[in-house]
C-alpha positions in Angstrom: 96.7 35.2 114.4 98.6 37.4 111.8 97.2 39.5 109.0 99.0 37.0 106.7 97.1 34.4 107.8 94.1 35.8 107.3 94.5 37.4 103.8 95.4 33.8 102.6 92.1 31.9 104.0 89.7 31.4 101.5 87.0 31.4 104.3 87.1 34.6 105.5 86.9 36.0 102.1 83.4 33.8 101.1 82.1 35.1 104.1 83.2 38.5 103.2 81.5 38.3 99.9 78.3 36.9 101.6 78.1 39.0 104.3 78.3 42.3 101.4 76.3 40.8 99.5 73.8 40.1 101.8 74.0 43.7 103.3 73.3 45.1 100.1 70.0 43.1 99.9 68.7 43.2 103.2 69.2 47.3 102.9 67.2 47.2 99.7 64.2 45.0 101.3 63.9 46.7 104.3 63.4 49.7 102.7 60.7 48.8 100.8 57.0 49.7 100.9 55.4 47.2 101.9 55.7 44.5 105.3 56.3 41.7 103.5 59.4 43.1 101.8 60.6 44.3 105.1 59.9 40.6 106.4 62.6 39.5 104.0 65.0 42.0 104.5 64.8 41.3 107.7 65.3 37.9 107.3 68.5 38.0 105.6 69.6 39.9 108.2 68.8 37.0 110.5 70.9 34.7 108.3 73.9 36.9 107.6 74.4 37.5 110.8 76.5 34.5 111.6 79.2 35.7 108.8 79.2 39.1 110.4 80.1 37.4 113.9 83.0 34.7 112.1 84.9 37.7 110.6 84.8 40.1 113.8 85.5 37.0 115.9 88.6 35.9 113.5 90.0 39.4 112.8 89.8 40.4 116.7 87.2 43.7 115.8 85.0 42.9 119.1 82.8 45.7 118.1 82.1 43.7 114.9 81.2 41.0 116.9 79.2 42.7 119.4 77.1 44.6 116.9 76.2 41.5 114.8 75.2 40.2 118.0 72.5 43.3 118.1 71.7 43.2 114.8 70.8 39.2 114.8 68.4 40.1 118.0 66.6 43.5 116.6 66.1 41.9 113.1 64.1 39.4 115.0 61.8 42.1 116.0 62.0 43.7 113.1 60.4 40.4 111.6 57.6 40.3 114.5 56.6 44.1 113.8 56.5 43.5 110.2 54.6 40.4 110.4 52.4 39.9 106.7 49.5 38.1 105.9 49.5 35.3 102.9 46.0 36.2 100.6 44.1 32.6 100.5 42.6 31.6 97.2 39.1 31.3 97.6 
């Protein structure tokens, strides 16, 4: 696969928008105050992660792939550490 090809798939660039996009919010959440924000940043962590992995796995960057990889498992225990509890209406 050629750089040519690459440049001119419309694929690869929405997943390169989502996957900045998404960075951009999960830094913000999990860098938050309180658990519950942390909870969500983690979580779109969790479900970026797949675009991370596509565009290392298309454009050959292994390390790409191997750190989404890492990142997909430790946001999961990021999200079990920063477990929060929903207030009940009484």
């Amino acid at each position: 696969m050629d750089l040519a090809s690459i440049t001119s798939d419309w694929f690869f660039h929405l997943n390169n928008v989502i996957a900045i996009i998404g960075s951009f919010i999960t830094v913000s959440l999990v860098a938050g105050k309180t658990n519950k924000s942390r909870w969500w940043g983690f979580l779109v962590a969790v479900l970026i992660s797949p675009s991370f992995f596509y565009i290392g796995w298309v454009s050959g960057a292994w390390a790409i792939v191997l750190l989404s990889a890492y990142r997909f498992i430790e946001s999961f225990r990021g999200m079990r550490n920063n477990r929060y509890k929903s207030k009940s209406i009484k």
